[in-house]
VOGU-3710 file (C-alpha; in Angstrom, 3 decimals, decimal comma):
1> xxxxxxxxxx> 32,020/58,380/-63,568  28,926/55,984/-64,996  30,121/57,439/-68,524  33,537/56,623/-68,207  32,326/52,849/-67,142  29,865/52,936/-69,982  32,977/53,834/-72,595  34,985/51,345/-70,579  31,887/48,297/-71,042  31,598/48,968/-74,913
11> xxxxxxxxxx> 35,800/48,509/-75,163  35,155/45,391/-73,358  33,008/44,062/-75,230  34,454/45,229/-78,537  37,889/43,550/-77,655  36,399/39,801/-77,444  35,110/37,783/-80,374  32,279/36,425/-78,279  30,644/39,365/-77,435  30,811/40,616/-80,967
21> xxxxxxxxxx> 29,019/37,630/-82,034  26,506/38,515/-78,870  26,046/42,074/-80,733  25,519/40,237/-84,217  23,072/37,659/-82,436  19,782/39,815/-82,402  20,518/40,667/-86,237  20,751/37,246/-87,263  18,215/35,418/-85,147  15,547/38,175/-86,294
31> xxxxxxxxxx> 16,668/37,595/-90,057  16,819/34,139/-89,621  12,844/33,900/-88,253  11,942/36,091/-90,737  13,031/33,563/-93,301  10,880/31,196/-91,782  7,759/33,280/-91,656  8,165/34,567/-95,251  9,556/31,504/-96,473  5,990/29,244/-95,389
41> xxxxxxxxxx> 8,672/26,598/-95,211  7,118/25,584/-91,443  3,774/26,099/-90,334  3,612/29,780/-88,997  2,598/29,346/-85,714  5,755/26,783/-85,627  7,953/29,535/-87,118  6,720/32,241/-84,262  7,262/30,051/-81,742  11,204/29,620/-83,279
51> xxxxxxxxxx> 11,279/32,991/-83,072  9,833/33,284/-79,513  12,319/30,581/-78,124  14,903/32,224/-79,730  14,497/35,713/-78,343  13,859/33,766/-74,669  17,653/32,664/-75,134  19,152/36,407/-75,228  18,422/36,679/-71,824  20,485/33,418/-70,623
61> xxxxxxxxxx> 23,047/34,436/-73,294  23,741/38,595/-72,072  23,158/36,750/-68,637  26,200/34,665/-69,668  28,248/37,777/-71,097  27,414/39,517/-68,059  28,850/37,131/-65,519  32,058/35,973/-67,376  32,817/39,681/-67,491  32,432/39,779/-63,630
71> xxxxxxxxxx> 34,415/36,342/-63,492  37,027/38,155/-65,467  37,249/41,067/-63,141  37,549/38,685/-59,971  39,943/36,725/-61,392  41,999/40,314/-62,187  41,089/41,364/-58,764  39,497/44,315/-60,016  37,282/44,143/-57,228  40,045/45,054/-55,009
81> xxxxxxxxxx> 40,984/48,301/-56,476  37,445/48,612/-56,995  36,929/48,739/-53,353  39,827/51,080/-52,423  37,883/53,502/-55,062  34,804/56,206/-54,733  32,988/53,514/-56,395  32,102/50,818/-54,165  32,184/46,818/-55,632  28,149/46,488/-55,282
91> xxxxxxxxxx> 27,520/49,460/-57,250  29,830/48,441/-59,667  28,530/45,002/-60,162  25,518/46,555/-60,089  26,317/49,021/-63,238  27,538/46,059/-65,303  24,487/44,172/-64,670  22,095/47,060/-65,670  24,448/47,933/-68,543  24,137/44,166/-69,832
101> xxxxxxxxxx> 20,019/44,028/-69,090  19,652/47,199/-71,457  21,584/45,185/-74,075  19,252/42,510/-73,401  15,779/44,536/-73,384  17,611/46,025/-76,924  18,242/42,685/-78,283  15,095/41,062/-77,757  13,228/44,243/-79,573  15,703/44,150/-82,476
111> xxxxxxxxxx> 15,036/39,945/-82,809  10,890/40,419/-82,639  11,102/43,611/-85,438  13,504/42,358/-87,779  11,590/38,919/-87,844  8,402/40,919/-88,735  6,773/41,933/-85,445  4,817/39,140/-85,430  1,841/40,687/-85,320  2,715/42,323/-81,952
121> xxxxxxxxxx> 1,881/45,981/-81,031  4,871/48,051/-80,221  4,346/48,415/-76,540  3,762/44,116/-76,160  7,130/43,799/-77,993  8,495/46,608/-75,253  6,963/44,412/-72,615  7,955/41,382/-73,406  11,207/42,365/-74,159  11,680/44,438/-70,745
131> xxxxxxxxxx> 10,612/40,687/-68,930  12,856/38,554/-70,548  15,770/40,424/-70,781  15,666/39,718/-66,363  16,946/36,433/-66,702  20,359/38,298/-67,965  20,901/39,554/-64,479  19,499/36,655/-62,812  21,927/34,004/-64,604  24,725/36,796/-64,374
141> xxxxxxxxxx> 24,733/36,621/-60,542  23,968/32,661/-60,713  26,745/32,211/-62,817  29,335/34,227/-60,095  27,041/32,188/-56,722  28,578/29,108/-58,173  31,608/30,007/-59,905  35,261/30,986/-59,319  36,390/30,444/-62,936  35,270/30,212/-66,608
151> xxxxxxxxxx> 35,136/26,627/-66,575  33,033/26,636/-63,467  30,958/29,514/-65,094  30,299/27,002/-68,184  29,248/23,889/-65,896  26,996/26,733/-64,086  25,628/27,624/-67,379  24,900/24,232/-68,674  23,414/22,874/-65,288  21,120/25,281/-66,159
161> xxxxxxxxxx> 20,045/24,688/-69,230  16,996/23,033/-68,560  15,288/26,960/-67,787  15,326/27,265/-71,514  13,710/23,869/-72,371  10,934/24,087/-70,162  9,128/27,634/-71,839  8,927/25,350/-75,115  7,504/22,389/-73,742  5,395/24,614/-71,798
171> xxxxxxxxxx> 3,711/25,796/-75,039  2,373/22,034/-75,985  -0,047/22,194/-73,009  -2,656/24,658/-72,356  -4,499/23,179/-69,480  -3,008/22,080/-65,763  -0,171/20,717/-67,100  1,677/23,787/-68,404  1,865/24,757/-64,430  4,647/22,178/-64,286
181> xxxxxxxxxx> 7,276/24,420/-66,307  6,148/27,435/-64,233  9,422/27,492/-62,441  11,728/28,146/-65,355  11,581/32,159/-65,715  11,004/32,425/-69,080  7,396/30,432/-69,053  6,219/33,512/-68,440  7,249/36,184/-71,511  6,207/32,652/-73,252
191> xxxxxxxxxx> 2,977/32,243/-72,286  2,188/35,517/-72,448  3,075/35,504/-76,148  1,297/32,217/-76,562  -1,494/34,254/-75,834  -1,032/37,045/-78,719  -0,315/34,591/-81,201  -3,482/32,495/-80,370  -5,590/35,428/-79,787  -8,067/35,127/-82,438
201> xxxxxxxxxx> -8,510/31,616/-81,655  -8,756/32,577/-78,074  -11,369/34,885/-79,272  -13,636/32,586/-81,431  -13,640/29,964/-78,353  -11,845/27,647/-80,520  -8,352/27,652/-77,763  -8,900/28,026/-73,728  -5,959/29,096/-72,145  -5,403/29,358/-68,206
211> xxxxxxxxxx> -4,625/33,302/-67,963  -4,924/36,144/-70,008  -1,559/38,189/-71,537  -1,958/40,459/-68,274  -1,563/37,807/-65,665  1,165/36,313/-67,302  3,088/38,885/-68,007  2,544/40,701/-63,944  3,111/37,610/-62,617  6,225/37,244/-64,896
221> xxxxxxxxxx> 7,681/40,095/-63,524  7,087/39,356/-59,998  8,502/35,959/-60,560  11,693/37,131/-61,929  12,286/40,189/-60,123  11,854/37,920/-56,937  14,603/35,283/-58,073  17,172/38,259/-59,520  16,734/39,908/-55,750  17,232/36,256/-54,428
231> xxxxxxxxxx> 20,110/35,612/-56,478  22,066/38,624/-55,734  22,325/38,191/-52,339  22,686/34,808/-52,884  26,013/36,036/-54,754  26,583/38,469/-51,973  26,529/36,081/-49,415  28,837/33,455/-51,216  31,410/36,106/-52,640  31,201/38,291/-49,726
241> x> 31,315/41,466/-51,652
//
């Protein structure tokens, strides 16, 4: 049965021009900071954290694909022959949500490689990857808490916004005041890769920074494991599925 939704998520997405361009978006954004990096046309510390930002925004963006395809499927009432089916309507949201994170774990370790690595060891790129890929789900059931409609979705979606400013201010401050942009979920992956690209800076004493890559990251994934759980049954509760 999961194969047959798998087969039926990659016709899906092959059938609309946006989610092509969401397949072609890792490819070109990785290219793209590699052309900085190589180029020395910024600073290199600049073009990293270009590429960082970047691969922050495939999370919001397969977060976005991910809940206009469950818009779609309310507005087609697929959720009622869903629910007349072995497969019940949570596990199938569930399925497309998982399906869409993968693509979003996938796309974030395409973006860091193609752009040079970085500098990053495999298993940080894995990592880092794995924690920002959860704002996908997390803006997938935001998007359908709030939403009835694509244009709804799209004032959902740019309400938000903000989430992706704050991990790039946050990376102007390294004292107290970087605590400020804590509550957007992606100051964490960002941080924590603030702290590999300053790490032999961090090591000569030259840059102090508040945590380690460890804390960061763990309390990353606490952070943003806690707010998907909140927001799906936030989404539950409002769409009473």
């Amino acid at each position: 049965m999961y194969a047959r939704l798998v087969k039926f998520e990659f016709k899906n997405i092959l059938r609309d021009r946006m989610t092509i361009m969401l397949l072609v978006w890792p490819f070109a954004i990785g290219m793209l900071g590699r052309y900085f990096i190589q180029s020395n046309s910024l600073d290199k510390i600049v073009s990293e954290m270009v590429v960082v930002a970047l691969t922050l925004m495939s999370g919001m963006i397969f977060g976005a694909m991910a809940g206009f395809s469950i818009l779609d499927d309310r507005d087609d009432h697929v959720f009622v022959s869903i629910s007349i089916s072995p497969l019940n309507v949570q596990a199938y949201v569930i399925f497309k949500v998982l399906f869409v994170y993968v693509m979003a774990v996938i796309s974030g370790i395409i973006t860091v490689y193609l752009a040079g690595g970085l500098g990053f060891a495999w298993w940080q790129v894995v990592l880092i990857a794995t924690l920002t890929a959860l704002q996908a789900p997390m803006n997938a059931f935001l998007i359908n808490a709030f939403a009835t409609n694509k244009v709804e979705g799209f004032v959902t979606m740019k309400a938000t916004g903000f989430l992706l400013i704050f991990p790039v201010f946050s990376y102007l401050f390294l004292d107290w005041k970087e605590w400020l942009f804590a509550i957007a979920p992606g100051f964490w992956p960002a941080k924590a890769v603030q702290t590999l690209i300053f790490e032999d800076a961090i090591s000569a004493g030259l840059i102090q920074m508040n945590l380690s890559f460890w804390p960061y990251l763990l309390i990353g994934f606490a952070y943003n494991l806690f707010l998907v759980v909140f927001m799906y049954s936030f989404f539950r509760k409002r769409t009473q599925t």
